[in-house]
DOKOL-932546 format. One record per residue (C-alpha): residue number from 1; z negated, y negated, x. Coordinates in steps of 0.001 Angstrom, whole numbers, plus 500000, padded with zeros to 6 digits. Last residue first. Layout:
R  NUM  Z  Y  X
...
END
This chain:
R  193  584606  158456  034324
R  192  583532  162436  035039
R  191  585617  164617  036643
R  190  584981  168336  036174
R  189  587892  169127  033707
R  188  587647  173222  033933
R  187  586623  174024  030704
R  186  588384  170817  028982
R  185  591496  173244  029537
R  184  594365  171584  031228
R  183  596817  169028  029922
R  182  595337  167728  027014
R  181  592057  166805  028879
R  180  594543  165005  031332
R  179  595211  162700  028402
R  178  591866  161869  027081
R  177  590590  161351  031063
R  176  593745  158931  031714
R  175  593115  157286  027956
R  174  589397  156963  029174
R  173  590452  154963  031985
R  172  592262  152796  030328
R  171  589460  151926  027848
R  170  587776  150669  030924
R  169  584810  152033  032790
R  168  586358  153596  035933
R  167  587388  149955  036921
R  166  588266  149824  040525
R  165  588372  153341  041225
R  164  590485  154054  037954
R  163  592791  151354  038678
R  162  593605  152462  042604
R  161  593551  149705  045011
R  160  596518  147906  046277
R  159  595642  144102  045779
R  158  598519  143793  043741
R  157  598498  146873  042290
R  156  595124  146909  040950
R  155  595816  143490  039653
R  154  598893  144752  037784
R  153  596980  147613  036575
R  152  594208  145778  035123
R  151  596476  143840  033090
R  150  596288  146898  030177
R  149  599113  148245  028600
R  148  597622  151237  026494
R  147  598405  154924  027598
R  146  600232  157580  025391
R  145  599810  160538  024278
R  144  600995  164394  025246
R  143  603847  164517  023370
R  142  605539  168107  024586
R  141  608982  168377  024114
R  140  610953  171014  021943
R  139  614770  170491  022554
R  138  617474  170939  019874
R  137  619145  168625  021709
R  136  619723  166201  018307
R  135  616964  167372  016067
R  134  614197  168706  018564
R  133  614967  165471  020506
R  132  615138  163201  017584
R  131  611760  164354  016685
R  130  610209  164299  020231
R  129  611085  160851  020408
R  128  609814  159707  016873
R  127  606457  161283  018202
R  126  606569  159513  021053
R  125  607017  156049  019193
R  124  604379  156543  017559
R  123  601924  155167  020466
R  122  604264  152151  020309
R  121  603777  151545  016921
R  120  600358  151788  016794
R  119  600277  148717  019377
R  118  600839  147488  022922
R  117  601827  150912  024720
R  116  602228  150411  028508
R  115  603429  154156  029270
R  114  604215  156477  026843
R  113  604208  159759  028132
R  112  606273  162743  027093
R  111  606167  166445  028162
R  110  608935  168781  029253
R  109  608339  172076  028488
R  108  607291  174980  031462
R  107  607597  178796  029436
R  106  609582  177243  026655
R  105  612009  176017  028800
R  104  613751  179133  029801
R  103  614011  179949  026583
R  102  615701  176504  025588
R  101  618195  177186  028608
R  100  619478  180889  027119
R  99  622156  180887  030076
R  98  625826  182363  030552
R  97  627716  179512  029063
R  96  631595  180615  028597
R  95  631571  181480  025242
R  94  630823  178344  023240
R  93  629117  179135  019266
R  92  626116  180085  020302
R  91  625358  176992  022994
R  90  627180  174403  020732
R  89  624297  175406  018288
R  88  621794  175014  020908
R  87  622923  172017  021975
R  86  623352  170150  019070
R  85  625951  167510  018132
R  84  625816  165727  014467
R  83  628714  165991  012504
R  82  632583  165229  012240
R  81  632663  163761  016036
R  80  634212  160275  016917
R  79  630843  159087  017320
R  78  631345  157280  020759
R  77  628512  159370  022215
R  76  629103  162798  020292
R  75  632902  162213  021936
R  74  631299  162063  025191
R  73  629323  165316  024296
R  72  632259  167009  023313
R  71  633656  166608  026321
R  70  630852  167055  028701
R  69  630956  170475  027198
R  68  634255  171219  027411
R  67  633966  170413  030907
R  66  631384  173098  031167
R  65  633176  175551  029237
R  64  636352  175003  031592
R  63  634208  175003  034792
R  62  632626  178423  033757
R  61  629125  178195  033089
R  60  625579  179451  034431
R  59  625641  176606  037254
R  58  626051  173927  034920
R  57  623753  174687  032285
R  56  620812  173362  033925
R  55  622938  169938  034783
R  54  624019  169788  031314
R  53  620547  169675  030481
R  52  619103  167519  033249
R  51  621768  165073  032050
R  50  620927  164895  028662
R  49  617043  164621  029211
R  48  617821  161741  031900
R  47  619894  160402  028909
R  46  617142  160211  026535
R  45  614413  158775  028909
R  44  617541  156072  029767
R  43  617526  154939  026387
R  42  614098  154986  025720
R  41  613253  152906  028574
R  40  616488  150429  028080
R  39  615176  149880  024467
R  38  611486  149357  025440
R  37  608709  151057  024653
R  36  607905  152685  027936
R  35  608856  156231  029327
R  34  606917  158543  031263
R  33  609171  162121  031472
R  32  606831  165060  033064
R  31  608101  168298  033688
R  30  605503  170738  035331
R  29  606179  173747  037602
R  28  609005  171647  039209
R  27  612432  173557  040288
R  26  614342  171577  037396
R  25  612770  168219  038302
R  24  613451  168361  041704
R  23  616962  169413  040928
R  22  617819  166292  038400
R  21  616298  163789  040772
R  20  618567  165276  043423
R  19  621504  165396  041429
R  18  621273  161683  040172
R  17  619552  160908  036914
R  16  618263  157434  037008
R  15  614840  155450  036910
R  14  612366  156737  039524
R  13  611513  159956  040651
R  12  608024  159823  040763
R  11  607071  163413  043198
R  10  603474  164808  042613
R  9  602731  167111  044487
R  8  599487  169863  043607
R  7  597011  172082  045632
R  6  598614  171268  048932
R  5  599868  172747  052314
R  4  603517  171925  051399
R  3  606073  174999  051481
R  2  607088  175091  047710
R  1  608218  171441  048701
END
């Protein structure tokens, strides 16, 4: 993909963590994870984080520090362990695992979206997502907002136009602008909406 002849892809994995999601994601400049506010969403958000973790460490471990790994988190998932698991703590204490991963990451984070947010609660909910991530991966992610559920999209899908073209006016829209403003510098923002 480094080969395209374009400014910027954009590649929407879809729902799941399978070894080609989890690569594309781990070569990409920029790490985005949208999630909704529902229990499945969340759910699956955490374990795609999970999985692209073990799947970083993977290549920079032995097989039986990997698989010790996976171990201990499976037994973090049933709860038969005596406190709460943390990567970077299993990290320093394993030998085995050649890689500083949360180094690595600090240069390109992973940043969270929440999609089709209904209320105040909703928009908090990224917060309380990058909280348990720092606390139970040890993991530092980037909240970068979230974006109202709005019925214009559904119509703009359905007769397959863009929702900012067809309404550029709309509170949605200016969640889009707010967000992207958070992204890059406001300096070089030039659209208008």
């Amino acid at each position: 993909m480094k080969n395209l002849r374009a400014d910027y892809v954009i590649v929407d994995l879809g729902a799941g963590a399978l070894e080609a999601h989890l690569e594309l994601f781990k070569v990409a400049d920029e790490k985005f994870l949208i999630t909704t506010p529902e229990p499945t969403s969340i759910e699956k958000t955490y374990r795609f984080i999970e999985s692209f973790m073990c799947y970083s460490l993977r290549e920079n471990s032995t097989p039986d520090a990997y698989g010790n790994m996976i171990s201990t988190l499976r037994n973090h998932r049933q709860r038969t362990l005596s406190k709460p698991f943390s990567f970077r703590s299993y990290l320093k204490e394993e030998t085995g695992i050649h890689y500083d991963f949360f180094e690595a990451l600090s240069s390109t984070p992973v940043r969270l979206l929440v999609n089709t947010s209904r209320n105040q609660a909703n928009d908090d909910l990224g917060h309380s997502m990058k909280s348990v991530c720092n606390k139970y991966y040890d993991l530092g992610i980037d909240y970068i907002g979230a974006i109202d559920y709005d019925n214009a999209v559904w119509q703009s899908v359905r007769v397959r136009e863009h929702v900012l073209v067809a309404q550029p006016f709309t509170p949605l829209a200016g969640q889009f602008l707010a967000t992207c403003k958070q992204l890059i510098d406001p300096e070089e923002l030039r659209a208008v909406v």
